[in-house]
TIBA-583356 format. One record per atom (N, C-alpha, C): residue number from 1; z, y, x; chain. Coordinates in pm, whole numbers, plus 50000, padded with zeros to 5 digits. Layout:
N
NUM/Z/Y/X/A
...
//
This chain:
320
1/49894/51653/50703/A
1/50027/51624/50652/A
1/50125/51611/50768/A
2/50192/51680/50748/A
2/50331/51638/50840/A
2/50442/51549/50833/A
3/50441/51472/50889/A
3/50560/51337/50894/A
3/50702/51361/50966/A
4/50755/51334/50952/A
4/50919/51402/51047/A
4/51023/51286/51015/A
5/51108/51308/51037/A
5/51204/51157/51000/A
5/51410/51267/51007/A
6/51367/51376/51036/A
6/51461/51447/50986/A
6/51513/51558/50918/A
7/51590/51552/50826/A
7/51566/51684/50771/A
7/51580/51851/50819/A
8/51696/51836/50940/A
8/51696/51927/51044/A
8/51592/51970/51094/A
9/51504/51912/51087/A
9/51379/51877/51192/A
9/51224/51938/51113/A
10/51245/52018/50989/A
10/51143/52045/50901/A
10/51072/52167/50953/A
11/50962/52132/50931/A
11/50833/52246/51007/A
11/50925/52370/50916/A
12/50897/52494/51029/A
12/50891/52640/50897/A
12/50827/52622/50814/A
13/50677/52626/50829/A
13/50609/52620/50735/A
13/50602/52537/50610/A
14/50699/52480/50603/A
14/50781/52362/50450/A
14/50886/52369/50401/A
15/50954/52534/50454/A
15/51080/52537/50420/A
15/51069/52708/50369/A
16/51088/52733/50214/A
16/51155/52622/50130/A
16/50973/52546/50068/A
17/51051/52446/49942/A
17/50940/52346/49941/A
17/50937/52316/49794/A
18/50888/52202/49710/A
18/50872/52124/49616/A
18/50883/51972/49704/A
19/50974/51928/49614/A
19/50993/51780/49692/A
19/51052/51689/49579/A
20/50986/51541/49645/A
20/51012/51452/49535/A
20/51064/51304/49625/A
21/51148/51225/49570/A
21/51189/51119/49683/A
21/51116/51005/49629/A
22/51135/50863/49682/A
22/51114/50695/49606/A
22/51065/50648/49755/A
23/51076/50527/49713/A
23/51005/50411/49818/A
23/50872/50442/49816/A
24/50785/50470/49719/A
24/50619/50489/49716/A
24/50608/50324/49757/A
25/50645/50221/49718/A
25/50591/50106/49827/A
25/50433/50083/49731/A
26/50325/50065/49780/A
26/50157/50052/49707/A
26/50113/50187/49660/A
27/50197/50286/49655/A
27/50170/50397/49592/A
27/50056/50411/49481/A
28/50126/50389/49397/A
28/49996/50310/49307/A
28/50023/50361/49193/A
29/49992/50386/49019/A
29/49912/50474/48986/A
29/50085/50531/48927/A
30/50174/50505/48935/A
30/50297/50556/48878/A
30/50337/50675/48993/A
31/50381/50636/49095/A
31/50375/50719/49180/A
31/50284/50814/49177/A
32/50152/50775/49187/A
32/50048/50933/49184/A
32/50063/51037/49084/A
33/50134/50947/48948/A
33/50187/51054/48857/A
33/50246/51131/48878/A
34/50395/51083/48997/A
34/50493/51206/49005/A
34/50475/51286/49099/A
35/50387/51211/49216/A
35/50277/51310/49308/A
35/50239/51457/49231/A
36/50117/51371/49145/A
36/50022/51507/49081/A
36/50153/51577/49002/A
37/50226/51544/48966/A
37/50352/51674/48892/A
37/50424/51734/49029/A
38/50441/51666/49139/A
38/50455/51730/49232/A
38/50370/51901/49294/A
39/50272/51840/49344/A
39/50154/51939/49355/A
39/50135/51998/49249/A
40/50135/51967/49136/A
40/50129/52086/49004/A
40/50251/52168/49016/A
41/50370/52162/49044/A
41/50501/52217/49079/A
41/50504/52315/49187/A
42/50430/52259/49242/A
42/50446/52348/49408/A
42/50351/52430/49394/A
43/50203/52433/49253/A
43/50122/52549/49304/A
43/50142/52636/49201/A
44/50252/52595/49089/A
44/50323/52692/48998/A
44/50387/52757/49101/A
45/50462/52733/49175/A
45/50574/52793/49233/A
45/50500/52886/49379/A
46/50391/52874/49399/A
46/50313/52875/49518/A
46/50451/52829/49670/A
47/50447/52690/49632/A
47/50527/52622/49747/A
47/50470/52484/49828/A
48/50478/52500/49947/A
48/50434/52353/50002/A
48/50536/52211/49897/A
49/50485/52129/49944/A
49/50491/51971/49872/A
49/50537/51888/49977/A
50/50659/51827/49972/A
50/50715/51711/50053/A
50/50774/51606/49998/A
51/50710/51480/50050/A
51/50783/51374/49974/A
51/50853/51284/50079/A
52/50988/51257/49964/A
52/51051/51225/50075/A
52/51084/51023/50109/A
53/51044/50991/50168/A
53/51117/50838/50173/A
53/51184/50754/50278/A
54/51191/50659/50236/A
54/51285/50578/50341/A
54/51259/50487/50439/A
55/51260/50451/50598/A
55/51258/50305/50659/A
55/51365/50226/50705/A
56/51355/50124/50693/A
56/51280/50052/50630/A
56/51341/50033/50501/A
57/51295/49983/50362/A
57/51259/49974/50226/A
57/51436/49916/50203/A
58/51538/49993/50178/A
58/51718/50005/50103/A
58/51727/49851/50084/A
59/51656/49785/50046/A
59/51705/49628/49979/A
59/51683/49604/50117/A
60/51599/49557/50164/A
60/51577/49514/50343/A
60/51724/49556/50402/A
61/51763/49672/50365/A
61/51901/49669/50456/A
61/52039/49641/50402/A
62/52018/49668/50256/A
62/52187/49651/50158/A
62/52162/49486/50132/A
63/52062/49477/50069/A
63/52066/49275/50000/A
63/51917/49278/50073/A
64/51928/49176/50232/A
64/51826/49098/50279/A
64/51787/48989/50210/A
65/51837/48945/50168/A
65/51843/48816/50093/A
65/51749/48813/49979/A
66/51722/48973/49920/A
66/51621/48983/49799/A
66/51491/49099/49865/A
67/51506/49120/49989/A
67/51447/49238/49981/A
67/51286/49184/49964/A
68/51159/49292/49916/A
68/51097/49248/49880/A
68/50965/49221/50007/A
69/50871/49197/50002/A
69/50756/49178/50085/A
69/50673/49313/50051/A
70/50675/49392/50144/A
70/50606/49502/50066/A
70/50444/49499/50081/A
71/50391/49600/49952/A
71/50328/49571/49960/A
71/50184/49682/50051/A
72/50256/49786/50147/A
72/50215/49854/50180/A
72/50302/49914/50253/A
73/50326/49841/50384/A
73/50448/49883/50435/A
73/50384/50017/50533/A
74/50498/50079/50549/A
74/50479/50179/50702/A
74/50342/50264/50710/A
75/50281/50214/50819/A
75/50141/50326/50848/A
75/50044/50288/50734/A
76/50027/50230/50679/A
76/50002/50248/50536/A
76/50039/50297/50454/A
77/50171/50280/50371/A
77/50224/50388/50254/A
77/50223/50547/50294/A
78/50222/50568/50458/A
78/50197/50696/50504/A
78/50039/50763/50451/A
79/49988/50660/50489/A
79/49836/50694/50510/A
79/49806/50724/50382/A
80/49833/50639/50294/A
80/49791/50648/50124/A
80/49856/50744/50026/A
81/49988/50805/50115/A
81/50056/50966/50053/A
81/49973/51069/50064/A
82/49891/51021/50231/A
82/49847/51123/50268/A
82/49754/51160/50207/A
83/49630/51061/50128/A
83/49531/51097/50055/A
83/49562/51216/49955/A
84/49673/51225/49887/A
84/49705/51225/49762/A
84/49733/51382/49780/A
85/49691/51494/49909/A
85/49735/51604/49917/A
85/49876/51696/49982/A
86/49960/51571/49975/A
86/50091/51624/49951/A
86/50073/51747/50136/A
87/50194/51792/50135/A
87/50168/51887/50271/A
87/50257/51762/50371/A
88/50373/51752/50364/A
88/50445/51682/50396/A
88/50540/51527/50352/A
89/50578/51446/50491/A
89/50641/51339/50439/A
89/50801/51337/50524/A
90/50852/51330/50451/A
90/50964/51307/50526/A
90/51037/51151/50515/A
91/51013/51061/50649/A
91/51045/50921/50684/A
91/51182/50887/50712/A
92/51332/50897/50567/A
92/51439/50920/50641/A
92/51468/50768/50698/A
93/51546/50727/50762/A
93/51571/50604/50847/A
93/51712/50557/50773/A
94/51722/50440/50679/A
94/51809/50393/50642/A
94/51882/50294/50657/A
95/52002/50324/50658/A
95/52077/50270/50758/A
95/52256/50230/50639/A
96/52301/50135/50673/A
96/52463/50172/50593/A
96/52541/50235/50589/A
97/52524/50313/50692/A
97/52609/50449/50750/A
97/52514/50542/50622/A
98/52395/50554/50635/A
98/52348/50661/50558/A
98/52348/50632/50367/A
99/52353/50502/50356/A
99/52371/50454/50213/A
99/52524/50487/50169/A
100/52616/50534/50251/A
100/52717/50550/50185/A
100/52755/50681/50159/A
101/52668/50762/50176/A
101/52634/50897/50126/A
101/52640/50936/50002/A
102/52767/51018/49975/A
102/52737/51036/49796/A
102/52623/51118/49726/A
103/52579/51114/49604/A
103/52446/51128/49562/A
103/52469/51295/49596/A
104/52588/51399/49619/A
104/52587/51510/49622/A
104/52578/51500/49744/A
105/52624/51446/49871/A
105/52638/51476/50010/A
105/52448/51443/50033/A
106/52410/51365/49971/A
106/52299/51331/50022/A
106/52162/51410/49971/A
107/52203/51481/49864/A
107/52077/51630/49794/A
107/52152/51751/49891/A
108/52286/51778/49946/A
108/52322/51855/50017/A
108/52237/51875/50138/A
109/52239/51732/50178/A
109/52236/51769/50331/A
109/52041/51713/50337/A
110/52022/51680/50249/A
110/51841/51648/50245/A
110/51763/51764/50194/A
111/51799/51765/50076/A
111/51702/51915/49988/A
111/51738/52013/49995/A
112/51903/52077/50013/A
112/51919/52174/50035/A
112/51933/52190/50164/A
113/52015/52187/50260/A
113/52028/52208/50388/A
113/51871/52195/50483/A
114/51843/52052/50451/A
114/51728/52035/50561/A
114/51569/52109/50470/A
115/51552/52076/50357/A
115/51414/52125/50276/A
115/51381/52273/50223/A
116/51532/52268/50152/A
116/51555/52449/50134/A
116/51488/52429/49964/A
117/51473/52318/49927/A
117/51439/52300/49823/A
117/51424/52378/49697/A
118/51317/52461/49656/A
118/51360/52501/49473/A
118/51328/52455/49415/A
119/51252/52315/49421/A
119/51254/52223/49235/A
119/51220/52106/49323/A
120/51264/51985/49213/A
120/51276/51835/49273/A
120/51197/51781/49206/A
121/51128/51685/49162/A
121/51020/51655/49102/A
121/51036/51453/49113/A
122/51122/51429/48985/A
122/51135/51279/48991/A
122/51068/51198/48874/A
123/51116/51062/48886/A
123/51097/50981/48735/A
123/51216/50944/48652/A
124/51150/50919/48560/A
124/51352/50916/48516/A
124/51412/50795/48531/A
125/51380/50728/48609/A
125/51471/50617/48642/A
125/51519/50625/48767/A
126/51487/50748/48851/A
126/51552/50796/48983/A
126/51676/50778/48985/A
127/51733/50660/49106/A
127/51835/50644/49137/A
127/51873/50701/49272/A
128/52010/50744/49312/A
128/51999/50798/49458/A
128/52182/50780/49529/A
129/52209/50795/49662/A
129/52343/50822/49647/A
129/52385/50663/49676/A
130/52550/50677/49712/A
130/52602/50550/49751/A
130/52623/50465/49612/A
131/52573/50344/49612/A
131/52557/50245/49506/A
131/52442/50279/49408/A
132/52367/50384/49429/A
132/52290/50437/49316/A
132/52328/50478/49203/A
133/52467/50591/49221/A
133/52537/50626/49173/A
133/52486/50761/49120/A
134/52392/50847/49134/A
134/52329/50935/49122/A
134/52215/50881/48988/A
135/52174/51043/48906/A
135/52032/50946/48863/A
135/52020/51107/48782/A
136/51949/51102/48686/A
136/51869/51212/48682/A
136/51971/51345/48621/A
137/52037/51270/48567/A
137/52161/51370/48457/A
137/52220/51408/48607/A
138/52231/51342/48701/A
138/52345/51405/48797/A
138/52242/51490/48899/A
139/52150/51484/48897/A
139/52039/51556/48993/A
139/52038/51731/48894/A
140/52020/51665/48812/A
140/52019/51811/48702/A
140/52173/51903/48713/A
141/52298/51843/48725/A
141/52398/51851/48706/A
141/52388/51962/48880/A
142/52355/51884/48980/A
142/52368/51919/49133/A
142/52281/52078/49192/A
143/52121/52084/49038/A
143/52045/52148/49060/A
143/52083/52280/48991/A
144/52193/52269/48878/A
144/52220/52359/48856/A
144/52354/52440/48935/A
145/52384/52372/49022/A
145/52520/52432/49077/A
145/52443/52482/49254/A
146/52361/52371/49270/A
146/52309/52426/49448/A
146/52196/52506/49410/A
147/52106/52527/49234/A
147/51968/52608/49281/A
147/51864/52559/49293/A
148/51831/52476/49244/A
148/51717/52433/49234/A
148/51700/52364/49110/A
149/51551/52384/49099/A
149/51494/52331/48979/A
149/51460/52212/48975/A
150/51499/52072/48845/A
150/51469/51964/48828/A
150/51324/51893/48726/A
151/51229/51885/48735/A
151/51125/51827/48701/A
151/51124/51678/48637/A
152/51121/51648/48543/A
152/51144/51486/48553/A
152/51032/51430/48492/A
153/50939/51334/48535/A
153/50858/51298/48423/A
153/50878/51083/48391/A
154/50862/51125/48302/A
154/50853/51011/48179/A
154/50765/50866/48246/A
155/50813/50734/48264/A
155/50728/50639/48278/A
155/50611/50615/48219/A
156/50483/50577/48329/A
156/50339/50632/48275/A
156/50316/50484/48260/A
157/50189/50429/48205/A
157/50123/50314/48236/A
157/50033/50297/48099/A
158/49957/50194/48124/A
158/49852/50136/47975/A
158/49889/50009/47967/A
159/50037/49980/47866/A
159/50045/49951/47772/A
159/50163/49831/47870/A
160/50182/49856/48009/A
160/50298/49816/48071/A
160/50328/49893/48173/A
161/50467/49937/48194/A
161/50523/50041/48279/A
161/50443/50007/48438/A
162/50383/50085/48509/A
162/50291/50095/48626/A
162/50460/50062/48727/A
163/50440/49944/48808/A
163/50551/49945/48911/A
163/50485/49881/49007/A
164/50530/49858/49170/A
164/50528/49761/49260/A
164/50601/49630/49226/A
165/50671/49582/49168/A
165/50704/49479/49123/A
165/50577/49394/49049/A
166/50514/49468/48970/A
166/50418/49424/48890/A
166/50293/49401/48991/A
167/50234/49476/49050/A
167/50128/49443/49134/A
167/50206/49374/49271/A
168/50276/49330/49297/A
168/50375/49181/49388/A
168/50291/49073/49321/A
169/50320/49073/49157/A
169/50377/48914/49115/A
169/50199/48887/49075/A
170/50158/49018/49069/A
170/49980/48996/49056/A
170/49913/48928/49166/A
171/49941/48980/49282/A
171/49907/48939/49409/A
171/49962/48797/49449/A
172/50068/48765/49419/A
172/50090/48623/49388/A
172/50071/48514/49327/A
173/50006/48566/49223/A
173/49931/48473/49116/A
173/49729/48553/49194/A
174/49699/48587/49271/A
174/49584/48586/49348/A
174/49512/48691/49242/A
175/49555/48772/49189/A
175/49493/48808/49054/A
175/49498/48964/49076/A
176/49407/48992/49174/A
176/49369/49102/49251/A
176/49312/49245/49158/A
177/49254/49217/49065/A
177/49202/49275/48971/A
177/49315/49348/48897/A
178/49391/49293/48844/A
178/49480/49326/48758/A
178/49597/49407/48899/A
179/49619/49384/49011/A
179/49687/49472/49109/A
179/49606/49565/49088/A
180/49467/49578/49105/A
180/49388/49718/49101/A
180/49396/49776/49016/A
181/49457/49725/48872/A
181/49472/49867/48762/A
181/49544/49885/48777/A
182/49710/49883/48832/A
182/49806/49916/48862/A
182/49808/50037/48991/A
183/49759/49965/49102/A
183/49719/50070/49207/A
183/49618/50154/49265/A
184/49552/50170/49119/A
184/49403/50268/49136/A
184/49341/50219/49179/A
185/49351/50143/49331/A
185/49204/50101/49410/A
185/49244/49956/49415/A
186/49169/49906/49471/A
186/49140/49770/49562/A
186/49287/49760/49624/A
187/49353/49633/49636/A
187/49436/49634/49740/A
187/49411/49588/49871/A
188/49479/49611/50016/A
188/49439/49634/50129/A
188/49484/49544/50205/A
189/49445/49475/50267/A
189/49553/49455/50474/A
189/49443/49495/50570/A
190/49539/49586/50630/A
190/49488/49571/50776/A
190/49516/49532/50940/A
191/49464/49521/50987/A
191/49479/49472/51075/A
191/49351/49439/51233/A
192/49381/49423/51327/A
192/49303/49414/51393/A
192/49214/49254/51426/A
193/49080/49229/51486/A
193/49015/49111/51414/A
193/49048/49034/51579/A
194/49063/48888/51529/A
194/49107/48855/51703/A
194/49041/48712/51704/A
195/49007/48626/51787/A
195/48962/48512/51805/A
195/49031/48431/51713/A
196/48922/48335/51648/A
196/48958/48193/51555/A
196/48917/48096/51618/A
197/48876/48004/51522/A
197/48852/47882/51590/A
197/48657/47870/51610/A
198/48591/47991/51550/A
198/48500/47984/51523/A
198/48406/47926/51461/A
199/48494/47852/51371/A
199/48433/47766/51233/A
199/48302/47850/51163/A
200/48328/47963/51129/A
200/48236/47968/51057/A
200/48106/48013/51065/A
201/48082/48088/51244/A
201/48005/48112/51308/A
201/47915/47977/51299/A
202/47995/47861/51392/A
202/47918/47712/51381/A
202/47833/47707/51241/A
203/47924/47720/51104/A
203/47880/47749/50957/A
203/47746/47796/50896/A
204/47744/47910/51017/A
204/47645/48024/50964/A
204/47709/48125/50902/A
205/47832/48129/50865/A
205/47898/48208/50826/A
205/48000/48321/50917/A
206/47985/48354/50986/A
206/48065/48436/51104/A
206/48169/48503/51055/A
207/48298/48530/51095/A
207/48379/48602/51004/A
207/48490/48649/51089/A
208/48552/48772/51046/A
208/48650/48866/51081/A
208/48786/48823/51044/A
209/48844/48750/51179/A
209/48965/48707/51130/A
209/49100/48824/51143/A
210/49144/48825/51101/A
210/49247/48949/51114/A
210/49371/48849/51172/A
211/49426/48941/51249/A
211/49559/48893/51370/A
211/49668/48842/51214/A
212/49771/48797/51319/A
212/49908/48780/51236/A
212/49980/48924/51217/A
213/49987/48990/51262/A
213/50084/49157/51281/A
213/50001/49219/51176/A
214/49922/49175/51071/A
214/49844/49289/51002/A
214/49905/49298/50882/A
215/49923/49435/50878/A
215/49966/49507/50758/A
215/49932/49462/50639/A
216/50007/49503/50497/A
216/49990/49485/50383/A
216/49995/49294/50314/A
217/50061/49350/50199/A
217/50080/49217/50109/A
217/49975/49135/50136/A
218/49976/49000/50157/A
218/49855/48891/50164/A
218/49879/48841/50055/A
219/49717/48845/49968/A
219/49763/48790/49829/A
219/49740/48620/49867/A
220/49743/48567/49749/A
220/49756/48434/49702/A
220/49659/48341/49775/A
221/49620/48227/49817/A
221/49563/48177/49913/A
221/49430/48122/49785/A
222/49263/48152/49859/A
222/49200/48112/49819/A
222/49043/48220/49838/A
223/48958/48285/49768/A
223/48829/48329/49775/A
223/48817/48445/49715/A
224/48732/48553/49776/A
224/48795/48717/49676/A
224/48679/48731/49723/A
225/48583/48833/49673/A
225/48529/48968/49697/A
225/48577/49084/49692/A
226/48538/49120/49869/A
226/48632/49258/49851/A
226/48510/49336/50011/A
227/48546/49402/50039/A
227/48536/49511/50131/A
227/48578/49493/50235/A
228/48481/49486/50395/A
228/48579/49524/50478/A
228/48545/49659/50548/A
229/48623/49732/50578/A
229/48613/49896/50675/A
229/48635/49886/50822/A
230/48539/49951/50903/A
230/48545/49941/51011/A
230/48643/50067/51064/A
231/48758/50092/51115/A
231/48865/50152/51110/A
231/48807/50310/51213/A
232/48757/50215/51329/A
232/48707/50296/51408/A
232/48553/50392/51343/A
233/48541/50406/51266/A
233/48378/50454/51273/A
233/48461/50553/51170/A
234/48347/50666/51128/A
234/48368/50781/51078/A
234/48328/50769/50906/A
235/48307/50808/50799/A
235/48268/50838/50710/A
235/48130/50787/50719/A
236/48054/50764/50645/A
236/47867/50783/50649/A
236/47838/50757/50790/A
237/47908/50680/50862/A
237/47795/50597/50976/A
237/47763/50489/50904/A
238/47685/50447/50982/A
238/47624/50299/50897/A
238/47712/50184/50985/A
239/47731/50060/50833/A
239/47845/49943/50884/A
239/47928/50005/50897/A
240/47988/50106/50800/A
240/48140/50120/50821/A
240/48237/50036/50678/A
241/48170/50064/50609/A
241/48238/49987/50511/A
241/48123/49902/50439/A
242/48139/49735/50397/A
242/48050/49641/50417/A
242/48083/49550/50305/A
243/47977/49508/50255/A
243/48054/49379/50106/A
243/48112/49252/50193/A
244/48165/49184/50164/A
244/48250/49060/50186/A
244/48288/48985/50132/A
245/48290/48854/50212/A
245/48331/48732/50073/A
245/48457/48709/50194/A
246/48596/48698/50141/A
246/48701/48726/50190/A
246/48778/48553/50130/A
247/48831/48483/50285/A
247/48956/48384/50223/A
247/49039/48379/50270/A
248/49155/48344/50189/A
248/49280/48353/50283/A
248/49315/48200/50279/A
249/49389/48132/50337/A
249/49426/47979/50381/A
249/49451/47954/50480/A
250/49437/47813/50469/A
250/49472/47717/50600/A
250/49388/47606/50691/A
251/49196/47669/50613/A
251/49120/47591/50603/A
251/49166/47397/50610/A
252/49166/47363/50448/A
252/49211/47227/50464/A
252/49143/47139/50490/A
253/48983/47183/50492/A
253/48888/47096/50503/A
253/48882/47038/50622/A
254/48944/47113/50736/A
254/48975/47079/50909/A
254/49077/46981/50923/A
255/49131/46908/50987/A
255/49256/46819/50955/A
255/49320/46893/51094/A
256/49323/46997/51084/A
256/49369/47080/51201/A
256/49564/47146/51164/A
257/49623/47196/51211/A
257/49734/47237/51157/A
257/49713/47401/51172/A
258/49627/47484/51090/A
258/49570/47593/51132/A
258/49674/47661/51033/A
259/49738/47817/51106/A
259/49834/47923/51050/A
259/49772/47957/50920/A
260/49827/48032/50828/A
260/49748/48080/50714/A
260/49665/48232/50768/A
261/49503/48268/50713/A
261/49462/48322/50810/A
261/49414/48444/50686/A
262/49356/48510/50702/A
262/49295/48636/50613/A
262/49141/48628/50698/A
263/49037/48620/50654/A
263/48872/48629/50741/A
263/48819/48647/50599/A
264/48684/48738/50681/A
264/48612/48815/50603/A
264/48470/48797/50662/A
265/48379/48768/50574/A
265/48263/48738/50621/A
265/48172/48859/50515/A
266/48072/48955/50631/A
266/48049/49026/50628/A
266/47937/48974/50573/A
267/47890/48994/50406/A
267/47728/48982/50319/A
267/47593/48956/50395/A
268/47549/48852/50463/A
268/47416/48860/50547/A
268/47421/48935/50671/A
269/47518/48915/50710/A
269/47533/48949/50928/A
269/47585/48892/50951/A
270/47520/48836/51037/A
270/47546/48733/51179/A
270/47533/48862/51331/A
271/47537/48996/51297/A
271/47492/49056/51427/A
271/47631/49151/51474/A
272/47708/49122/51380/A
272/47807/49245/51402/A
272/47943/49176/51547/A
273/47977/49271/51588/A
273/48055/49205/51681/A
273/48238/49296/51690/A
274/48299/49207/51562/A
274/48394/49312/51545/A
274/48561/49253/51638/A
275/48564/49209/51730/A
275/48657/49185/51772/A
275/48754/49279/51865/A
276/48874/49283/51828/A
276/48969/49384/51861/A
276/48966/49542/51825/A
277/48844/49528/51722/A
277/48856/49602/51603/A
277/48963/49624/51512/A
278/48992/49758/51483/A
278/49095/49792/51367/A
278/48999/49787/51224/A
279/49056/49685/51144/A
279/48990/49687/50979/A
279/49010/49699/50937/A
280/48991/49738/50780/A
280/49070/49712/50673/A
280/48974/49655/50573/A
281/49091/49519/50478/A
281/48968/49455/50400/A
281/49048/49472/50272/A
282/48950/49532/50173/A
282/49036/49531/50021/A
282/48960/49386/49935/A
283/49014/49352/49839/A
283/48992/49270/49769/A
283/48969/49309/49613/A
284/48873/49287/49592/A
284/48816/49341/49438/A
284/48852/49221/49357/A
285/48779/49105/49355/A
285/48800/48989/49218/A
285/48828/48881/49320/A
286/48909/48781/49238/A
286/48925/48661/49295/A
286/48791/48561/49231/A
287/48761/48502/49303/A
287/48652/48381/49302/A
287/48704/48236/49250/A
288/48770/48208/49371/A
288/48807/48029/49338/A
288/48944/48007/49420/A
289/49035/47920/49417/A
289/49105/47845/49472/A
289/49106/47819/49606/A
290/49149/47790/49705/A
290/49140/47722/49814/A
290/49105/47604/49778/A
291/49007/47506/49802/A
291/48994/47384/49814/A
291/48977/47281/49964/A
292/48976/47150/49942/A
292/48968/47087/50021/A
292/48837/47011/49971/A
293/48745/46987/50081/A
293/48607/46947/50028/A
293/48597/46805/50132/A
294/48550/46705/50085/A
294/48519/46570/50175/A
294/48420/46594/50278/A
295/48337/46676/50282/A
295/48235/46701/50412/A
295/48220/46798/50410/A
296/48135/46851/50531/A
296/48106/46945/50555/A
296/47986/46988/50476/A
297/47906/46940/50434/A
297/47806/46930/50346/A
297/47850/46985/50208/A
298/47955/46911/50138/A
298/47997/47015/50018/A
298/48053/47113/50067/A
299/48134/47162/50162/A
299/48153/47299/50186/A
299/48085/47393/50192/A
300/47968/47360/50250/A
300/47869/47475/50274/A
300/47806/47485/50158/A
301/47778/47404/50043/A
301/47696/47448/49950/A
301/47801/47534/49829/A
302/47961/47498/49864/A
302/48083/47582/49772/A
302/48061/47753/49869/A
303/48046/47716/49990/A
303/48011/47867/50136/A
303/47934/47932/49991/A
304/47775/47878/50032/A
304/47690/47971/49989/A
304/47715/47996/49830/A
305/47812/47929/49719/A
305/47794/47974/49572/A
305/47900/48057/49596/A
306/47970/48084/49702/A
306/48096/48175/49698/A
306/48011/48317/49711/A
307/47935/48312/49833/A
307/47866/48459/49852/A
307/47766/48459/49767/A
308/47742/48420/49689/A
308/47638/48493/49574/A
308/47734/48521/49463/A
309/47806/48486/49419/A
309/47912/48519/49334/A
309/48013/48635/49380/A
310/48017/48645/49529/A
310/48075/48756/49568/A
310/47967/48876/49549/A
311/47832/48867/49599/A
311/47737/48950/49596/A
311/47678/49019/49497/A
312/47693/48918/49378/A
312/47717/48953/49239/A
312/47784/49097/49187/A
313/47928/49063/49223/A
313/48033/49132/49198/A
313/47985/49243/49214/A
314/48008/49266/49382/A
314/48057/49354/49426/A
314/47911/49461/49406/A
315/47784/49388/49353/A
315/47672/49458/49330/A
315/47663/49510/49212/A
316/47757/49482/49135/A
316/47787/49519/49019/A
316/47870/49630/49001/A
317/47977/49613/49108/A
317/48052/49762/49082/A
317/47983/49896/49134/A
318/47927/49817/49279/A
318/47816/49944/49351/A
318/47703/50061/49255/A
319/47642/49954/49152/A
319/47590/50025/49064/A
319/47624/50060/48950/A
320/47770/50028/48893/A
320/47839/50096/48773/A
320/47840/50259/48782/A
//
């Protein structure tokens, strides 16, 4: 896939194209809809596929005040387009100078000028243009006067409209499961694993703490089974991707003033040595709460009912 951040700047080989715009923020199963009508578009037409989006995320720069926590920011929402086939991404850089672009100056000088565009491929709640003054009647209106063809498809979902808003307020209520029918898979952070306090080694429990700078939404504070991926290793090596009993907190049981942390303790190893490792840990089901336990003694016996209940799980989906 090719990434670019201007439209001047477009490989030959993507010009002209099939192209579709949005935030993609989780790219999750609404988006893959207008994806796959994308790629169905472009191999009617036998044309490459470019999608186009924005950094950083329009509310972040018009209303800071609301913008949201994404949930798959940057080299992630890249990475997770990229699965999906497309040929190209185009990363435009948004700015107030560029938001005050009218919805015609801005299909001018994006799809036609820089893409070479013959069909656009949106949802119908596509907004575009200064104030979001643009929307699908005026894309149609623009496509019939510059030449190109408009695609629109219909809001998808089972039995509530599929959005990033919705898998946010899931992940906030810790309710990881229900983000995963929204965004096809597991949701993610990654990040690289860096020295703790080594609690849980002492434990018996050894665990992969992930830095502060790590990517993706941190859900709700408390106990998950999920996955962690070893970033560096290839496909089918062994220990690349591993079951896990995953918490996020502030361990309260310490009377310590410890940051809120993301660690992942890898199913029965004590041998792995993942530090300054790139990871990624998804989260399948939530378990329990964060608690605060009077000794160390009830902790460890809540430790070990957490990983059999994680082991459970996640042995359960392995063999579905």
């Amino acid at each position: 896939m090719h990434r670019f951040t201007d439209p001047a700047a477009t490989p030959d080989e993507l010009r002209p194209c099939v192209v579709t715009m949005g935030n993609f923020d989780g790219v999750h199963r609404g988006h893959r809809a207008v994806l796959a009508q994308l790629l169905e578009t472009g191999a009617e037409l036998d044309l490459p596929t470019v999608a186009v989006t924005f950094e950083p995320h329009p509310v972040a720069v018009l209303h800071p005040e609301r913008a949201p926590e994404l949930i798959a920011p940057g080299s992630l929402r890249d990475d997770l387009l990229e699965t999906t086939g497309i040929d190209g991404l185009l990363v435009l850089p948004f700015t107030t100078e560029f938001a005050r672009q009218t919805p015609e100056e801005f299909v001018r000088r994006t799809f036609v000028d820089g893409l070479q565009a013959h069909a656009v491929v949106v949802g119908v709640d596509t907004r575009f243009g200064y104030k979001n003054s643009g929307d699908v009647a005026t894309l149609r209106d623009l496509g019939a006067t510059l030449g190109f063809k408009v695609v629109v498809l219909e809001d998808v979902g089972e039995g509530e409209r599929w959005s990033s808003t919705s898998v946010r307020q899931a992940l906030a209520a810790g309710d990881v499961a229900a983000a995963a029918r929204v965004l096809g898979r597991p949701h993610r952070v990654v990040g690289s694993v860096v020295h703790g306090h080594h609690r849980g080694r002492e434990l018996g429990y050894p665990t992969a703490n992930l830095s502060s700078d790590s990517e993706g939404l941190v859900p709700a504070e408390g106990v998950y089974a999920g996955w962690l991926t070893r970033l560096g290793l290839t496909d089918g090596e062994p220990d690349r991707t591993m079951p896990a009993a995953v918490s996020i907190g502030t361990n309260p049981t310490f009377d310590t003033e410890d940051r809120r942390t993301v660690e992942a303790y890898v199913l029965d190893r004590d041998d792995l040595d993942l530090y300054d490792e790139r990871v990624m840990v998804e989260f399948v089901e939530h378990i329990r709460p964060t608690l605060r336990f009077d000794s160390i003694d009830d902790l460890l016996v809540a430790m070990a009912k957490d990983v059999e209940q994680c082991r459970t799980v996640l042995t359960q989906i392995v063999h579905s």
